[in-house]
NUMI-820163 format. One record per residue (C-alpha): residue number from 1; x, y, z. Coordinates in nm, 2 decimals. Example, Ala and Ser with C-alpha at 12.3 -4.5 7.8 and 13.67 -1.06 7.14 Angstrom:
NUMI-820163
ATOM;num;px;py;pz
ATOM;1;1.23;-0.45;0.78
ATOM;2;1.37;-0.11;0.71
END
This chain:
NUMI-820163
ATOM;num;px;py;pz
ATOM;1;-7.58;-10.33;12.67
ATOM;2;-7.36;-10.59;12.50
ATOM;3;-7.07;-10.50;12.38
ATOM;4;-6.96;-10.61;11.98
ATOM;5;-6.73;-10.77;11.90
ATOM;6;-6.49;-10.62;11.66
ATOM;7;-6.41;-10.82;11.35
ATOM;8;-6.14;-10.76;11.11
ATOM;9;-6.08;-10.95;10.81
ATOM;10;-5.99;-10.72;10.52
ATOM;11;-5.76;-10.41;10.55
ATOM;12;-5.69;-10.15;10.24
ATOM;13;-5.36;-9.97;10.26
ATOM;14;-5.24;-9.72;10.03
ATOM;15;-4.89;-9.66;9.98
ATOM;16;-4.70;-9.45;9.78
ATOM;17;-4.28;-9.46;9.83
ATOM;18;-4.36;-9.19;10.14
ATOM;19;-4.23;-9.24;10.52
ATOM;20;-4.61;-9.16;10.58
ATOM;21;-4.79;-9.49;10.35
ATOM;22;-4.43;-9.71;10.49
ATOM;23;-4.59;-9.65;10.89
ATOM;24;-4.94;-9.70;10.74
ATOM;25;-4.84;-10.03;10.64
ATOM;26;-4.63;-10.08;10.96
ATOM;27;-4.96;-9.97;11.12
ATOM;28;-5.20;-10.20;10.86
ATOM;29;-4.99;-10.50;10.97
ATOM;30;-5.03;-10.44;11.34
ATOM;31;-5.41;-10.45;11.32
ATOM;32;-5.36;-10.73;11.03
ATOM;33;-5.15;-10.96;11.26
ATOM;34;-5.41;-10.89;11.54
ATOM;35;-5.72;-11.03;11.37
ATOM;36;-5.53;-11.27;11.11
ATOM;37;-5.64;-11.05;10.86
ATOM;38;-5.57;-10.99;10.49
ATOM;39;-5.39;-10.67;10.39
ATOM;40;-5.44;-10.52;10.03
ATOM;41;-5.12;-10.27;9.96
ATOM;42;-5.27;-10.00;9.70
ATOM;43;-5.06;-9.77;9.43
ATOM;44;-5.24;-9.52;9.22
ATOM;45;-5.03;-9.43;8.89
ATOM;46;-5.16;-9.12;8.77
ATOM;47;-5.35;-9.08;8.45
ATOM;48;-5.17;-8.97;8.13
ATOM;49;-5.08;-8.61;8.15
ATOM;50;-5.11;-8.36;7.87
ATOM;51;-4.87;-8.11;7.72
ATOM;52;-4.95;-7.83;7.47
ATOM;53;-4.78;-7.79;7.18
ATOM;54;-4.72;-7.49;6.97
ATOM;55;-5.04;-7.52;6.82
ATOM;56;-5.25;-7.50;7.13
ATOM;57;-5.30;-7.90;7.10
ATOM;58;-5.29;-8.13;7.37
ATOM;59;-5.11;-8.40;7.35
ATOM;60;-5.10;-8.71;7.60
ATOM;61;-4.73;-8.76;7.74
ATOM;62;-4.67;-9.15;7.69
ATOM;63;-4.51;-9.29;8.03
ATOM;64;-4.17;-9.41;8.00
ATOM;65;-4.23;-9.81;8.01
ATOM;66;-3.91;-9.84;8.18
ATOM;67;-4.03;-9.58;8.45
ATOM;68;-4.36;-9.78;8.46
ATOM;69;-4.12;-10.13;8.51
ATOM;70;-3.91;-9.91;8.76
ATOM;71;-4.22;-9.72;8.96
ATOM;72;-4.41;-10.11;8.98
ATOM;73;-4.06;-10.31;9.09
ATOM;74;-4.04;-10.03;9.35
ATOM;75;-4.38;-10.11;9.47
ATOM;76;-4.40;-10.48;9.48
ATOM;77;-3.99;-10.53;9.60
ATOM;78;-3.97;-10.23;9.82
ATOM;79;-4.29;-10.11;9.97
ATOM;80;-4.41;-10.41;10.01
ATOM;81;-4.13;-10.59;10.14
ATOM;82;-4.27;-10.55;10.48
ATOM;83;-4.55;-10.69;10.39
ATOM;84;-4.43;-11.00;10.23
ATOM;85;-4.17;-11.03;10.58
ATOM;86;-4.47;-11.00;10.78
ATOM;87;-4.63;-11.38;10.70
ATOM;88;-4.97;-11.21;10.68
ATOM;89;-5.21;-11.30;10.34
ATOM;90;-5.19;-11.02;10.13
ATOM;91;-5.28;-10.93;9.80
ATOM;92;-5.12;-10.57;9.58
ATOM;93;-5.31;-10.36;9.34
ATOM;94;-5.12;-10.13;9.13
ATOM;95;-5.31;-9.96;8.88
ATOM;96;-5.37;-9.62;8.67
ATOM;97;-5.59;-9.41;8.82
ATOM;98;-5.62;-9.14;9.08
ATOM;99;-5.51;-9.23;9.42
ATOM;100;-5.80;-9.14;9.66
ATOM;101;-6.09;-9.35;9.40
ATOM;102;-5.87;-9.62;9.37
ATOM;103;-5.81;-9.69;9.68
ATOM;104;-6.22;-9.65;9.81
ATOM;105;-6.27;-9.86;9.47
ATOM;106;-6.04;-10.12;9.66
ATOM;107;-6.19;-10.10;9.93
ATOM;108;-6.51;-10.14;9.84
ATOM;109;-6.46;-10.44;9.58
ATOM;110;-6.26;-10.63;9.79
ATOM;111;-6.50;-10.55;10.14
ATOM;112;-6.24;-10.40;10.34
ATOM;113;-6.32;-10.33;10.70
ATOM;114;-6.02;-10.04;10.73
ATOM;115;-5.87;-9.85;10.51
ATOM;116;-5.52;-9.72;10.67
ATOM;117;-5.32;-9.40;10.48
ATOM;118;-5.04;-9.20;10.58
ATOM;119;-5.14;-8.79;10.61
ATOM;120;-4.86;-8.55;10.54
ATOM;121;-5.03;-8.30;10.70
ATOM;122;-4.99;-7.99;10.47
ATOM;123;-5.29;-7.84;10.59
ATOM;124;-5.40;-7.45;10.44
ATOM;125;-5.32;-7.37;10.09
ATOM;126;-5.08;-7.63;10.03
ATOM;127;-5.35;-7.90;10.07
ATOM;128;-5.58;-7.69;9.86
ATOM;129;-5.40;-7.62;9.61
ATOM;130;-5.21;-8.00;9.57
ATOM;131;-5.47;-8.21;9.72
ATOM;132;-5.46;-8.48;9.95
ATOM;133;-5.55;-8.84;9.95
ATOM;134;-5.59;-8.87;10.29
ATOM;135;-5.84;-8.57;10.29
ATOM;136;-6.07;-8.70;10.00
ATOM;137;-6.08;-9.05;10.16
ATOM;138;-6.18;-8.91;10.49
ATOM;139;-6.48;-8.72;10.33
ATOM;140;-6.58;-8.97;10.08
ATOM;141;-6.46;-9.34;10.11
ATOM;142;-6.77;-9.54;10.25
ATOM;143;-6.55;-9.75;10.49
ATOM;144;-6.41;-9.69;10.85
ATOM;145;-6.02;-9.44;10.73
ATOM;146;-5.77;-9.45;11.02
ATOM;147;-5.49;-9.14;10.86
ATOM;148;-5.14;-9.20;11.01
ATOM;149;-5.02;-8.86;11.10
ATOM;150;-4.68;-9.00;11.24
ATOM;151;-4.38;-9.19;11.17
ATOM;152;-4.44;-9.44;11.49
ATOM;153;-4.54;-9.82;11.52
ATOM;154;-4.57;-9.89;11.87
ATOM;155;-4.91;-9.75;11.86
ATOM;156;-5.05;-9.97;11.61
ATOM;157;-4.92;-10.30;11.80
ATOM;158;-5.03;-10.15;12.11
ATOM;159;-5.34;-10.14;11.98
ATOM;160;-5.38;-10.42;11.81
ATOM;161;-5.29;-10.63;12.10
ATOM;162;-5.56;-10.48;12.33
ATOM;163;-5.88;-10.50;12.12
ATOM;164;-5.76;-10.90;12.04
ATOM;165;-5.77;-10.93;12.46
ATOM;166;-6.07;-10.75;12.45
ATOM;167;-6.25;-10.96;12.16
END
């Protein structure tokens, strides 16, 4: 049986400001630098909320633009700084939307082989009741999710540097 060869040329990263997404993206450059690959950095900004007035009407909260200049210079100075340090091509996508869909939309539009997110790890009731990205993408995103349960590194380059000797 011959063995394949593994080929990576598009990794989808999600971050969000968290330790978690910053050792996904240590961990998405690891595997990037390895094949040469291209690493998309991902930032869902939630949809407009609503509050209810006196009336019972809804009305849609309007986002602060200066927290929308604030949350998007975060994003492309900050979390994405290692990124930018790293040499690697690399492309960011910051846009409304909920986080798990946008980033399997990513994904899928731009043909990633890996998506790559942190995982809190609430577990029980907590993820129940306030969700979790990394949950929805493992049940639903149609490409290969690697969740990065811990703040660490070394693993990613030490396996980044074994499949390129193997490849």
């Amino acid at each position: 049986m011959e063995s394949a060869r593994l080929n990576v040329k598009r990794i989808v990263v999600g971050l969000d400001g968290s330790a978690q997404s910053a050792a996904a993206l240590e961990w998405a450059i690891g595997f990037a630098r390895a094949f040469s690959a291209e690493v998309v950095a991902v930032h869902a900004i939630p949809f407009l909320a609503y509050a209810v007035d006196f009336y019972g009407m809804a009305l849609p909260i309007q986002y602060d633009p200066e927290w929308a200049a604030e949350m998007k210079r975060q994003f492309e100075q900050e979390w994405c700084k290692p990124l930018r340090d790293s040499g690697l091509p690399y492309r960011m996508v910051l846009k409304d939307g909920r986080p798990a869909s946008l980033i399997a939309e990513t994904a899928e539009s731009v043909d990633a082989d890996l998506v790559v997110v942190g995982r809190r790890g609430l577990g029980g009731v907590a993820e129940v009741l306030l969700g979790s990205v990394s949950h929805e993408l493992s049940l639903h995103c149609k490409r290969p999710v690697l969740l990065i349960s811990e703040v660490s590194t070394a693993p990613a380059l030490a396996l980044a540097g074994a499949a390129t000797q193997k490849a």
